[in-house]
Jmol script that loads the backbone (N, CA, C; Angstrom):
load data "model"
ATOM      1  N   UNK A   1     -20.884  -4.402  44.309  1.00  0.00           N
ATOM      2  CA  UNK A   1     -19.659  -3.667  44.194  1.00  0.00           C
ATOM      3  C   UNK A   1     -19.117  -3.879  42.773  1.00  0.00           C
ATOM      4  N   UNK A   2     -18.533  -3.080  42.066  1.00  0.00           N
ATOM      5  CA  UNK A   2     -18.124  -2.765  40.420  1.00  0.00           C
ATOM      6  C   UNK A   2     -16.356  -2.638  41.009  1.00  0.00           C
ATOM      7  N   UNK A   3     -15.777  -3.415  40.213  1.00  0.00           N
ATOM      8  CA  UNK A   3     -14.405  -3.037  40.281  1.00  0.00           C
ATOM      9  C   UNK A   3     -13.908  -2.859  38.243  1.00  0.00           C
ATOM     10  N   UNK A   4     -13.569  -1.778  38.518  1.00  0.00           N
ATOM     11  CA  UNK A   4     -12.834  -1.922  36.774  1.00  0.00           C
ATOM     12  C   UNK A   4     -11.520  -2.564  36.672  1.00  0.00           C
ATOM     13  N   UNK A   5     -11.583  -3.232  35.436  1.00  0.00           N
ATOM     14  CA  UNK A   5     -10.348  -3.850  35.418  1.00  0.00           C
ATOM     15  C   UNK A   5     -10.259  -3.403  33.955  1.00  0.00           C
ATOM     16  N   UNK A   6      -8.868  -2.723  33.457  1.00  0.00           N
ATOM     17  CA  UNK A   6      -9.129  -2.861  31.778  1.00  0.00           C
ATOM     18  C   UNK A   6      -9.711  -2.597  31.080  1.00  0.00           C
ATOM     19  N   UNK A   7     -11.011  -1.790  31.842  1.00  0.00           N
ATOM     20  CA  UNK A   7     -11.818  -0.728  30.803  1.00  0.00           C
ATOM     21  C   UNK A   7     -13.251  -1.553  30.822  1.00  0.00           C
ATOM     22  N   UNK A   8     -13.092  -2.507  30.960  1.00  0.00           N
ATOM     23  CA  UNK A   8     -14.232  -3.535  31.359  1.00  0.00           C
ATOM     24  C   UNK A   8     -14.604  -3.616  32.828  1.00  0.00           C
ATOM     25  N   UNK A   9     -15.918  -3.277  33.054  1.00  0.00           N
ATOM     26  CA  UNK A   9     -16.823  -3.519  34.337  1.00  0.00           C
ATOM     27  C   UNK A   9     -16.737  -4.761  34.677  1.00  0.00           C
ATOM     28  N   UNK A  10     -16.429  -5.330  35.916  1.00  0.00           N
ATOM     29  CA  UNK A  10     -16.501  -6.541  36.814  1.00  0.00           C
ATOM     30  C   UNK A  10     -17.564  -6.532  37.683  1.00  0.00           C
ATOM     31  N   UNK A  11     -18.143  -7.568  38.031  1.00  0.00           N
ATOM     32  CA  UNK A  11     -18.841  -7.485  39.481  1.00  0.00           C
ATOM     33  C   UNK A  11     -17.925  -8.410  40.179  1.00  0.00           C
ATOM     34  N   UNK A  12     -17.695  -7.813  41.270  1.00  0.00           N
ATOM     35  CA  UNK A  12     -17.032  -8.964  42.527  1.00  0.00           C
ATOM     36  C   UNK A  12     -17.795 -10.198  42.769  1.00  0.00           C
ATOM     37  N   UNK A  13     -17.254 -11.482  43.225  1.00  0.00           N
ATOM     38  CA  UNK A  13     -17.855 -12.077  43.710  1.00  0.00           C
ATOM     39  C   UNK A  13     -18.403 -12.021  45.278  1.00  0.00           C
ATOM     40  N   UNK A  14     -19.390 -12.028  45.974  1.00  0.00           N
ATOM     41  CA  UNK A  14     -19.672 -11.936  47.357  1.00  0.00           C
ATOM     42  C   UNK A  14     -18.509 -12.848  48.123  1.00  0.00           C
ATOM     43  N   UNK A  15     -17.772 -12.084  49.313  1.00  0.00           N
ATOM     44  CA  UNK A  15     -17.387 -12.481  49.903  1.00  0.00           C
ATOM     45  C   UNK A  15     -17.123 -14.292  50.528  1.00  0.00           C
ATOM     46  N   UNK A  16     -18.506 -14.442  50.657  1.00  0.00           N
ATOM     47  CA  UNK A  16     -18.691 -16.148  51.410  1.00  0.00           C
ATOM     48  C   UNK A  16     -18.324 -16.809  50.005  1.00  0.00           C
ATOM     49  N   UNK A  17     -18.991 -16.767  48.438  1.00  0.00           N
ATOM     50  CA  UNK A  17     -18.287 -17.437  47.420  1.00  0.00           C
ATOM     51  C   UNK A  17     -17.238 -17.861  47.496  1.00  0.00           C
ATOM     52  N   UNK A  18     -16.753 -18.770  46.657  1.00  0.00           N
ATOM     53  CA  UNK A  18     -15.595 -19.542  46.197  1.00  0.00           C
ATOM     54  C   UNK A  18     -15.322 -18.301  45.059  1.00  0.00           C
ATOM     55  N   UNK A  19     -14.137 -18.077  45.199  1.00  0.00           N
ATOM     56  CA  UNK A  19     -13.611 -17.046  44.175  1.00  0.00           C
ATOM     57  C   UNK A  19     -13.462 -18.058  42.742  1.00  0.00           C
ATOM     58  N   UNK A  20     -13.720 -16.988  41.523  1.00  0.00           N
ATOM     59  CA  UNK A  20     -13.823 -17.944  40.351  1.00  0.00           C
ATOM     60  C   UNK A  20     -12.045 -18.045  39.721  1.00  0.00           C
ATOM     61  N   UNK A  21     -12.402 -19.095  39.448  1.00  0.00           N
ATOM     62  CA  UNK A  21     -10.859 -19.280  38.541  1.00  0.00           C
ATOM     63  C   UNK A  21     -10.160 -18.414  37.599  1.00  0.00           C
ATOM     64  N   UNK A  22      -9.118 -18.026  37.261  1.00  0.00           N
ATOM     65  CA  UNK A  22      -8.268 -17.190  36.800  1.00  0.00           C
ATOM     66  C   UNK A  22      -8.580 -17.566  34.932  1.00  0.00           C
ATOM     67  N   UNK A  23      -9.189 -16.765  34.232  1.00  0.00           N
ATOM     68  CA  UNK A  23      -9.387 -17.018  33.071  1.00  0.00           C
ATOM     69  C   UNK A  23      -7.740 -16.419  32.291  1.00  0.00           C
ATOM     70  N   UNK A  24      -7.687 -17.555  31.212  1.00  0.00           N
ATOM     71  CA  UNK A  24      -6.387 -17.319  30.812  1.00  0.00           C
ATOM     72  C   UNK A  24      -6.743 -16.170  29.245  1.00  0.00           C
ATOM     73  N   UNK A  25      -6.010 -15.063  29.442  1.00  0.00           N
ATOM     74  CA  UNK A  25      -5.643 -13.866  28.754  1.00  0.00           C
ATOM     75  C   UNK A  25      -5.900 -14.437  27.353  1.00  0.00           C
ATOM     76  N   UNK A  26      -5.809 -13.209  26.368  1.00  0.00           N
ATOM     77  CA  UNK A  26      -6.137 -13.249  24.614  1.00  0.00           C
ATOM     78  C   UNK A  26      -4.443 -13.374  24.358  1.00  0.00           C
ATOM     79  N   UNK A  27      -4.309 -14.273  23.829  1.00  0.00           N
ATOM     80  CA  UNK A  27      -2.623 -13.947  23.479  1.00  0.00           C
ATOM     81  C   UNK A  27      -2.215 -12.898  22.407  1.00  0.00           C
ATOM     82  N   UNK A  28      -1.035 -12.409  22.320  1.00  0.00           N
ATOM     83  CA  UNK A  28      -0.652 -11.048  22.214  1.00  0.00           C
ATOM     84  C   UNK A  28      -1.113 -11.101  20.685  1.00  0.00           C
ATOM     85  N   UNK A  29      -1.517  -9.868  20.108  1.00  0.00           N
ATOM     86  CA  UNK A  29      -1.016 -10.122  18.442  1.00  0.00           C
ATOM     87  C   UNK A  29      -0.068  -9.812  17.926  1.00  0.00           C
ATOM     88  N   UNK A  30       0.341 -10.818  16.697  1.00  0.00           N
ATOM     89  CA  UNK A  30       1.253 -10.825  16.463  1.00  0.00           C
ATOM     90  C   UNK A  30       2.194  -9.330  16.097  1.00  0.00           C
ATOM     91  N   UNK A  31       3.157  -8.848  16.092  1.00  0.00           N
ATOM     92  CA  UNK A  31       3.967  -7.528  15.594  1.00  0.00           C
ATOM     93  C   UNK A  31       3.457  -7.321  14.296  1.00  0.00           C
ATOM     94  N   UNK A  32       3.504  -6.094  13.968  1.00  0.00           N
ATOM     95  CA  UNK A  32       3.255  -5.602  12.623  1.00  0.00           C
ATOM     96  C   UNK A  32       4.273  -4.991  12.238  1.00  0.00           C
ATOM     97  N   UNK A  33       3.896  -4.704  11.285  1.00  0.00           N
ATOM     98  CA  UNK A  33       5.362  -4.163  10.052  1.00  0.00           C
ATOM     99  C   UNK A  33       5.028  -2.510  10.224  1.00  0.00           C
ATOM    100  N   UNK A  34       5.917  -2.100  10.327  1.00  0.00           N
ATOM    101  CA  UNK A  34       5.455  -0.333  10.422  1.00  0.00           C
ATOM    102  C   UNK A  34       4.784  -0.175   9.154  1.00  0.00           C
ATOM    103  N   UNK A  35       3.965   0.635   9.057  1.00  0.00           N
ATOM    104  CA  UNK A  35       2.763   1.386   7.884  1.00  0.00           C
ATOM    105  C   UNK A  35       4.027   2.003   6.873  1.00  0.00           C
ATOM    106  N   UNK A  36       4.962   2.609   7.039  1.00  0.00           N
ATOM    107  CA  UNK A  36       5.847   3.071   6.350  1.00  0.00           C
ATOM    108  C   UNK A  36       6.918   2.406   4.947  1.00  0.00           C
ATOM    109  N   UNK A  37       6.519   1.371   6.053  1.00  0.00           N
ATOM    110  CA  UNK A  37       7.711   0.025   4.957  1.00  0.00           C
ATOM    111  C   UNK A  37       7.052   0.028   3.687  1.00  0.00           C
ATOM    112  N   UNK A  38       5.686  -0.614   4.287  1.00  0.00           N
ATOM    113  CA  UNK A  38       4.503  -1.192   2.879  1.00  0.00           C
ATOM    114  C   UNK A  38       4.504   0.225   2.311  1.00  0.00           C
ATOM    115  N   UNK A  39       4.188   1.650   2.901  1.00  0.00           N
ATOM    116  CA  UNK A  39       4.438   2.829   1.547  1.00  0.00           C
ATOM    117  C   UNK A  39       5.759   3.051   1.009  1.00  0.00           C
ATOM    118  N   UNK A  40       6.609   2.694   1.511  1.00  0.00           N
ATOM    119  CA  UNK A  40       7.984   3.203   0.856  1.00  0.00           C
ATOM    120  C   UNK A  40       8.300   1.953  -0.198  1.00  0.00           C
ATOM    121  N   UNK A  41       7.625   0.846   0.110  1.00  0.00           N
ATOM    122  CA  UNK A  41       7.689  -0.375  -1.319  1.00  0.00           C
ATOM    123  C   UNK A  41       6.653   0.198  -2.410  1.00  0.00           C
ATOM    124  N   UNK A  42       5.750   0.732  -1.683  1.00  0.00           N
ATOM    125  CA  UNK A  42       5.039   1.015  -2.656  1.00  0.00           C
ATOM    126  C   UNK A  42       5.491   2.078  -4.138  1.00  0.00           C
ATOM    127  N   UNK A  43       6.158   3.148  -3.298  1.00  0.00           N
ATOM    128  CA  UNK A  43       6.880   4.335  -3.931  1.00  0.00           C
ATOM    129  C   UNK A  43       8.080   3.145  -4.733  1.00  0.00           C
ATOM    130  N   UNK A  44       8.655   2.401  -4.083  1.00  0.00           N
ATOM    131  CA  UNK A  44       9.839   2.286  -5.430  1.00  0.00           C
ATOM    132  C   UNK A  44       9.263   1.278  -6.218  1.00  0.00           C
ATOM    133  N   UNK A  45       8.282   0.528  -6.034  1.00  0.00           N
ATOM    134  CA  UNK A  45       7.642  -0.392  -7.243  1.00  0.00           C
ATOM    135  C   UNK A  45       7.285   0.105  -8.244  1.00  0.00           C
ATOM    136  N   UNK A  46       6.347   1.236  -7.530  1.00  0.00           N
ATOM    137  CA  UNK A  46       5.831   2.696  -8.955  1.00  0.00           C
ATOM    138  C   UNK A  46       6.793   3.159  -9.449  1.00  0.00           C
ATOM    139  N   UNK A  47       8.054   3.473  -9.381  1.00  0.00           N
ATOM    140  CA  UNK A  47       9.006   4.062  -9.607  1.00  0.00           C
ATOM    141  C   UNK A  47       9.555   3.144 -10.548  1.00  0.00           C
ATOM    142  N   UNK A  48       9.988   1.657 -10.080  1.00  0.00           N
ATOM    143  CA  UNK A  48       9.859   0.983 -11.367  1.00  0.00           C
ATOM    144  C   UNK A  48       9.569   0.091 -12.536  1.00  0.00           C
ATOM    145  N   UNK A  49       8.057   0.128 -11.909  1.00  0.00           N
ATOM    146  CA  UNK A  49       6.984   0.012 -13.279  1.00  0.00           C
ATOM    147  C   UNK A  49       6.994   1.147 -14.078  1.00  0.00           C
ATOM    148  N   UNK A  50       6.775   2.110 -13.679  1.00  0.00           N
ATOM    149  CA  UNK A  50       6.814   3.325 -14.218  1.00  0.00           C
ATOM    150  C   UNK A  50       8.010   3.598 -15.587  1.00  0.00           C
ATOM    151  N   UNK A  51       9.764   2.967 -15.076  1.00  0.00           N
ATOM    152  CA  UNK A  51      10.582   3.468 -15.497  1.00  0.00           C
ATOM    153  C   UNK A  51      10.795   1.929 -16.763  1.00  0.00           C
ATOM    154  N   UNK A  52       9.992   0.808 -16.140  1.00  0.00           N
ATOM    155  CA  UNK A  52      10.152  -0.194 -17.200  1.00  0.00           C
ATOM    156  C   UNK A  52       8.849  -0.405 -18.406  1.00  0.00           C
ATOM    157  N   UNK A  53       7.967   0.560 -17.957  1.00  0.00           N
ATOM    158  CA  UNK A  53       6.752   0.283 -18.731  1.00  0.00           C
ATOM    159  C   UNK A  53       6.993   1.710 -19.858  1.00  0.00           C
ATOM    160  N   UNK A  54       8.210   2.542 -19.480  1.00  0.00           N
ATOM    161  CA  UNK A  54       8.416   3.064 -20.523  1.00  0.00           C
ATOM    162  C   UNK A  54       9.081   2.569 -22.056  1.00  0.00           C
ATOM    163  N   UNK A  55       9.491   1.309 -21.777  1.00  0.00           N
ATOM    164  CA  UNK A  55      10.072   0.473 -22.984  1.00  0.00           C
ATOM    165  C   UNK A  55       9.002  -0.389 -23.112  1.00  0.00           C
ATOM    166  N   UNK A  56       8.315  -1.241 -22.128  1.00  0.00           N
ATOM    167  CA  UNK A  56       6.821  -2.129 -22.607  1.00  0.00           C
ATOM    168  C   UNK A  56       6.571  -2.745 -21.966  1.00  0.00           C
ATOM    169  N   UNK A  57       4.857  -2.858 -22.324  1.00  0.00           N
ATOM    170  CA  UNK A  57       3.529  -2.842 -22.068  1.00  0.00           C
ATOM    171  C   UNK A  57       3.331  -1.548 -20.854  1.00  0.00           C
ATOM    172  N   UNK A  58       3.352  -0.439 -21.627  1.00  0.00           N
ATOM    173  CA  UNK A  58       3.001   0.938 -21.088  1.00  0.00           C
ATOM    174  C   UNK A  58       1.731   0.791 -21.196  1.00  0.00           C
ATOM    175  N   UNK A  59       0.726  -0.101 -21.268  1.00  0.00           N
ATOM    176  CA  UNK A  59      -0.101  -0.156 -21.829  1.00  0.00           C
ATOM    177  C   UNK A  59      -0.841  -0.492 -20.039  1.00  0.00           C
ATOM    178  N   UNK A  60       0.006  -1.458 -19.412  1.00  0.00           N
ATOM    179  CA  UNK A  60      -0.578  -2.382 -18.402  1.00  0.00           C
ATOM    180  C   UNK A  60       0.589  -1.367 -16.957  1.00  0.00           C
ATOM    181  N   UNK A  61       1.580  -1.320 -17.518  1.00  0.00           N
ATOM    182  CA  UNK A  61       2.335  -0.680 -16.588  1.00  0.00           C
ATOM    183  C   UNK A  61       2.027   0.863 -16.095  1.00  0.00           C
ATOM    184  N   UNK A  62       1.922   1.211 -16.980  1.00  0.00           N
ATOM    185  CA  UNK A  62       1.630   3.263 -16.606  1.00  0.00           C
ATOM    186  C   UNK A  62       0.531   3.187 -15.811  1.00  0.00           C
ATOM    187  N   UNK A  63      -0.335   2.528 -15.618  1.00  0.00           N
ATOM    188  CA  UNK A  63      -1.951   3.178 -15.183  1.00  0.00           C
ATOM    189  C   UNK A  63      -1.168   1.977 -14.003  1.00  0.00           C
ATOM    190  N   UNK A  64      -0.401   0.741 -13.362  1.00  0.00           N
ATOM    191  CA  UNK A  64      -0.569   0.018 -11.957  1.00  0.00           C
ATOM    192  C   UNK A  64       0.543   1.306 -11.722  1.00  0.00           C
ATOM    193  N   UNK A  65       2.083   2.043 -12.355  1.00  0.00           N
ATOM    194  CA  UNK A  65       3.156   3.056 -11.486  1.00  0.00           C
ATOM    195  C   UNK A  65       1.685   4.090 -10.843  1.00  0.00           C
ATOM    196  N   UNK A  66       0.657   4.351 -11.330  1.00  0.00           N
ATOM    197  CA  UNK A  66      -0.104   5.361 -11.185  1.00  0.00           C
ATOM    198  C   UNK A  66      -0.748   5.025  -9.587  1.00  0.00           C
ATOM    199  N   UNK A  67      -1.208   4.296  -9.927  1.00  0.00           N
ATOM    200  CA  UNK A  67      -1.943   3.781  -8.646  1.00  0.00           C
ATOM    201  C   UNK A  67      -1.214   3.271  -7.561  1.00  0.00           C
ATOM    202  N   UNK A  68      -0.347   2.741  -8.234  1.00  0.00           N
ATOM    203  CA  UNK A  68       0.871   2.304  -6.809  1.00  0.00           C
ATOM    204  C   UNK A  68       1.595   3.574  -5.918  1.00  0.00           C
ATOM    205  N   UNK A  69       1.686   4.707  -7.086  1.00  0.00           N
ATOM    206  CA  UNK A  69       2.227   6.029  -6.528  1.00  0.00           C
ATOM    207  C   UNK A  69       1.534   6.889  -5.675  1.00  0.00           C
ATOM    208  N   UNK A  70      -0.103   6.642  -5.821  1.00  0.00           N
ATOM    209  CA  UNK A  70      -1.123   7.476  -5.177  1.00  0.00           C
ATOM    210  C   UNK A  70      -1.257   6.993  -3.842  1.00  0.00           C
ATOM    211  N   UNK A  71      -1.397   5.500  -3.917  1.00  0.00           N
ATOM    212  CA  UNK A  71      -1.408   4.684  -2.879  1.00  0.00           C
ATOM    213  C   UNK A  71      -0.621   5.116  -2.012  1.00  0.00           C
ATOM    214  N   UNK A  72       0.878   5.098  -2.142  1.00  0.00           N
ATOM    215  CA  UNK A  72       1.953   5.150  -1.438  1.00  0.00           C
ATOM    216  C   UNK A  72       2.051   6.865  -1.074  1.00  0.00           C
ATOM    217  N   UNK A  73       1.728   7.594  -1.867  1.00  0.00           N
ATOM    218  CA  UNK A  73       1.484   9.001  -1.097  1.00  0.00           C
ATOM    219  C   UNK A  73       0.405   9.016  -0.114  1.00  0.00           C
ATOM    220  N   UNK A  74      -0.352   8.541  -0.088  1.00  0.00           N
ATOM    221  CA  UNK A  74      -2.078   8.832   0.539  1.00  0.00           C
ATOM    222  C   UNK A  74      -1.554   7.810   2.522  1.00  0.00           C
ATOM    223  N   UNK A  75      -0.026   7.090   1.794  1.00  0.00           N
ATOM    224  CA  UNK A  75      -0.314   5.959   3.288  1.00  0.00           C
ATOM    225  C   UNK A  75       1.054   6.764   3.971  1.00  0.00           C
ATOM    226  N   UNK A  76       1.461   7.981   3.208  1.00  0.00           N
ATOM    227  CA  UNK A  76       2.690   8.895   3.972  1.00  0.00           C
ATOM    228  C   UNK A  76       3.944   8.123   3.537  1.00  0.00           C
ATOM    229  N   UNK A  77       4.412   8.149   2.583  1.00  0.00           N
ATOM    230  CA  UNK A  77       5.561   7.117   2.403  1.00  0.00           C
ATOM    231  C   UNK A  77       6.981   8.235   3.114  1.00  0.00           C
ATOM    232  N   UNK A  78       7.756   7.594   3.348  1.00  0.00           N
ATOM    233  CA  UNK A  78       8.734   8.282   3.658  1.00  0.00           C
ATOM    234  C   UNK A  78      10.033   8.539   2.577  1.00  0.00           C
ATOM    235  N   UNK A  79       9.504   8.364   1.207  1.00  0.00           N
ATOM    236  CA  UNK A  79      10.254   8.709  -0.007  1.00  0.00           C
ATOM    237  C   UNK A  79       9.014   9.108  -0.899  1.00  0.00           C
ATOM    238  N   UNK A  80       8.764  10.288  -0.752  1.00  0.00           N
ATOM    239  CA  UNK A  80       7.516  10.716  -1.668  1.00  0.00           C
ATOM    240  C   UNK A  80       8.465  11.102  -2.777  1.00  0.00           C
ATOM    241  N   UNK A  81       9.520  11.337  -3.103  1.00  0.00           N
ATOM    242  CA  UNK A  81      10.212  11.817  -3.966  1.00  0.00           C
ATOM    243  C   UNK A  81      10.013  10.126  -5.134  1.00  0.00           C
ATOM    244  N   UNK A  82      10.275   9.527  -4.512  1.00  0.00           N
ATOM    245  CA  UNK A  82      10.311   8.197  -5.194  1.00  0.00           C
ATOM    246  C   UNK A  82       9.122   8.058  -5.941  1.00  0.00           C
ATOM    247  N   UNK A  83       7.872   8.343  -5.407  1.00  0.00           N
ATOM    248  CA  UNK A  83       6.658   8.655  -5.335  1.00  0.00           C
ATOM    249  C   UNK A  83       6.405   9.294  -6.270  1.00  0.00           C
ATOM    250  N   UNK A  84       6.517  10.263  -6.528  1.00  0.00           N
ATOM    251  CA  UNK A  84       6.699  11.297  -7.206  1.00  0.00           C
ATOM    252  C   UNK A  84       6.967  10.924  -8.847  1.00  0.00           C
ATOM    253  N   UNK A  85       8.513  10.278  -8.817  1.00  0.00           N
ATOM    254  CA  UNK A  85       8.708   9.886  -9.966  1.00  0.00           C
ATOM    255  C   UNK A  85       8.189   8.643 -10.724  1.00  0.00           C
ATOM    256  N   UNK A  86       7.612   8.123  -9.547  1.00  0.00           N
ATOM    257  CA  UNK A  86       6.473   6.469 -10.507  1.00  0.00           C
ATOM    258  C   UNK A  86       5.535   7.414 -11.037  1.00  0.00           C
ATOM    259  N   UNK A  87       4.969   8.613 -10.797  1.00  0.00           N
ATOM    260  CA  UNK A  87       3.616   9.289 -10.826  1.00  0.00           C
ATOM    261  C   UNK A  87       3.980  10.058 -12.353  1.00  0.00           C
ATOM    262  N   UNK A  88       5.145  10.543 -12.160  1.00  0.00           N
ATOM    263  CA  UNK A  88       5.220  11.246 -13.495  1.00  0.00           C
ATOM    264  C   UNK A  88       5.646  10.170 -14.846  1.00  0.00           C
ATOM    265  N   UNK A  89       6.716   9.104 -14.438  1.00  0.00           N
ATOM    266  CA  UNK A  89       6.818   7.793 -15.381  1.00  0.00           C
ATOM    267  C   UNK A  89       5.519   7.229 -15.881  1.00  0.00           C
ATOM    268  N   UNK A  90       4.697   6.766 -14.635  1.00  0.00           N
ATOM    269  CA  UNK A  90       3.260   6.401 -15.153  1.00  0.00           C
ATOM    270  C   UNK A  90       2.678   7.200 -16.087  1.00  0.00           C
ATOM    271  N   UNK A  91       2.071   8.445 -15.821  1.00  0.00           N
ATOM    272  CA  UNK A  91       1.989   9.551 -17.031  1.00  0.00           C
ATOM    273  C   UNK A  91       2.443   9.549 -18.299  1.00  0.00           C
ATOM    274  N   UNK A  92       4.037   9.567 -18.297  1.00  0.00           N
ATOM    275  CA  UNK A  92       4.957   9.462 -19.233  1.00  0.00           C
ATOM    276  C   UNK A  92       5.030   7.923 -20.225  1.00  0.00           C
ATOM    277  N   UNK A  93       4.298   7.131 -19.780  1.00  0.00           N
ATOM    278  CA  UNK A  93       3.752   5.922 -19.997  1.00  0.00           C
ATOM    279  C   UNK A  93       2.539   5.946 -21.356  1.00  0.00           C
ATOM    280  N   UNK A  94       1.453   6.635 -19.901  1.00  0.00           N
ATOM    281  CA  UNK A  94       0.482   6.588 -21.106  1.00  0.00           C
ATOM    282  C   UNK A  94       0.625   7.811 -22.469  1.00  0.00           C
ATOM    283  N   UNK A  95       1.563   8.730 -22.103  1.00  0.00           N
ATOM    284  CA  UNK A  95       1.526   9.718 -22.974  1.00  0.00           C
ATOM    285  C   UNK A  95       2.426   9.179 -24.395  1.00  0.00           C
ATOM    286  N   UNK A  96       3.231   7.830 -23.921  1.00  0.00           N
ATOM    287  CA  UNK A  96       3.983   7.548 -24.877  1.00  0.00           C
ATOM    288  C   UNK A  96       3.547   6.210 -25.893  1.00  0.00           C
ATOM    289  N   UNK A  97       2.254   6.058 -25.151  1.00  0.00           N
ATOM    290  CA  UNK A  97       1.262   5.653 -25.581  1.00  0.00           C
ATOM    291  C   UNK A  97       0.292   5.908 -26.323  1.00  0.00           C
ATOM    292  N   UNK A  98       0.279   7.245 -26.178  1.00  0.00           N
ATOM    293  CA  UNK A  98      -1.038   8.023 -27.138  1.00  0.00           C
ATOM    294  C   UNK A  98      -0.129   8.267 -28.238  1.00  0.00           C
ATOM    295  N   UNK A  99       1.436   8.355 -28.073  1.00  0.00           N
ATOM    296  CA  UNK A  99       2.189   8.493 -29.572  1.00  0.00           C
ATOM    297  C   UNK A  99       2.237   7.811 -30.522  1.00  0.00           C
ATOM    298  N   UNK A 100       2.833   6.898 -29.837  1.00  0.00           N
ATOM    299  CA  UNK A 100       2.414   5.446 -30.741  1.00  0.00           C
ATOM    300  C   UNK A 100       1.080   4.774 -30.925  1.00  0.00           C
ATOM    301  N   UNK A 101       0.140   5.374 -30.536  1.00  0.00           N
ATOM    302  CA  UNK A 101      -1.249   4.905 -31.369  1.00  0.00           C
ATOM    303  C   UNK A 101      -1.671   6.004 -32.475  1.00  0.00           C
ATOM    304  N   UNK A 102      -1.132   7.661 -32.013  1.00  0.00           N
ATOM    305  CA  UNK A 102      -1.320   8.253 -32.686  1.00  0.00           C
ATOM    306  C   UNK A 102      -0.526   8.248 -34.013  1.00  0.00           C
ATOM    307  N   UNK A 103       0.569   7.655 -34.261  1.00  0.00           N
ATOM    308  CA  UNK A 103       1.430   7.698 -35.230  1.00  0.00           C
ATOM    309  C   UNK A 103       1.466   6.635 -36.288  1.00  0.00           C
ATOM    310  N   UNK A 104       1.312   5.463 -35.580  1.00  0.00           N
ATOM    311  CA  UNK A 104       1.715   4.306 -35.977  1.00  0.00           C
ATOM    312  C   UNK A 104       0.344   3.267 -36.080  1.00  0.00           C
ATOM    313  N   UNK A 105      -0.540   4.252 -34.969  1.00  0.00           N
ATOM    314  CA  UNK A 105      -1.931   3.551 -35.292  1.00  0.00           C
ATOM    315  C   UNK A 105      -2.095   2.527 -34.718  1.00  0.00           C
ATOM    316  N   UNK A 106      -1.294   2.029 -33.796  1.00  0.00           N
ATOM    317  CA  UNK A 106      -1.095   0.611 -33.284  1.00  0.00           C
ATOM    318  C   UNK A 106      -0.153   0.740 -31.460  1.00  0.00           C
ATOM    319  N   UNK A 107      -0.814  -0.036 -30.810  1.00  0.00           N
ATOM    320  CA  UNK A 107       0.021   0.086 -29.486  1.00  0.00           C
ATOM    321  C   UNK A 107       1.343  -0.654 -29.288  1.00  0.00           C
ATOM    322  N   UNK A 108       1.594  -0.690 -30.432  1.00  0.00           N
ATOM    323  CA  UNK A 108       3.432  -1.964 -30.031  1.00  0.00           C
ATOM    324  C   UNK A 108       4.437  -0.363 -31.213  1.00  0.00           C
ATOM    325  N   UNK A 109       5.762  -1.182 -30.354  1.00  0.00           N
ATOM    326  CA  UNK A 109       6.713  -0.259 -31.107  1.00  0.00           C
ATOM    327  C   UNK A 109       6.615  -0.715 -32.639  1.00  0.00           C
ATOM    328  N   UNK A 110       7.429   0.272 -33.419  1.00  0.00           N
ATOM    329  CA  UNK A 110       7.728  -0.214 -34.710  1.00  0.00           C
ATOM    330  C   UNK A 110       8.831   0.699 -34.678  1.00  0.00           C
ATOM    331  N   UNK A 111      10.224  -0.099 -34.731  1.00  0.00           N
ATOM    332  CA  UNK A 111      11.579   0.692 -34.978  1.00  0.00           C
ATOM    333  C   UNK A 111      12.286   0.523 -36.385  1.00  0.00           C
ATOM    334  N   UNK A 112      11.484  -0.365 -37.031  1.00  0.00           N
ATOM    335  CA  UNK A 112      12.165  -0.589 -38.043  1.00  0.00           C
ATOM    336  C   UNK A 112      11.162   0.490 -39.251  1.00  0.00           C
ATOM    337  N   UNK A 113      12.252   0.334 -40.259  1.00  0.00           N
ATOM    338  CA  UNK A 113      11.266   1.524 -41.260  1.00  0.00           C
ATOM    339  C   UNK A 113      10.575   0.686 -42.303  1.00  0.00           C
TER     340      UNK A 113
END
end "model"
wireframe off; spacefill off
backbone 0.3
color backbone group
């Protein structure tokens, strides 16, 4: 005789047997964090690396707002707008990057004349 329990096949024990002892359960796992949280940190971290790597090391900052922003779109963030703007800062990063190598020839500011 097959009894299901839980999606898992049992066999009964025969009647005349000694019934077997009560095996003690998998304990629960632990709670998780909704999927949403970790993307919506994700969106405002990009947002501001993005908005601080426009003053420096755009160098190291623009390309992690980039990836942190893709990330956080791809896991459904619930502020893609946030999202959004690490993605274009990151950009705005390396583009302000190609200025100052293109100009100055060198990746650090030079404000003085």
């Amino acid at each position: 005789m097959t009894l299901t329990l839980t999606g898992r096949a049992r066999t009964s024990a025969p009647a005349s047997a000694p019934a077997p002892e009560a095996t003690a359960t998998a304990p629960a796992p632990a709670p998780r964090r909704p999927a949403g949280r970790e993307a919506d940190g994700l969106a405002v971290a990009s947002f501001v690396l993005g908005l601080v790597g426009l003053l420096a090391f755009n160098l190291l900052l623009g390309p992690t707002a980039i990836v942190m922003a893709l990330l956080s779109l791809a896991r459904r963030t619930r502020r893609p707008g946030r999202a959004y703007l690490g993605l274009a800062l990151g950009v705005a990063d390396l583009a302000v990057l190609a200025v100052l190598v293109t100009v100055n020839g060198t990746v650090s500011w030079n404000l003085g004349g």
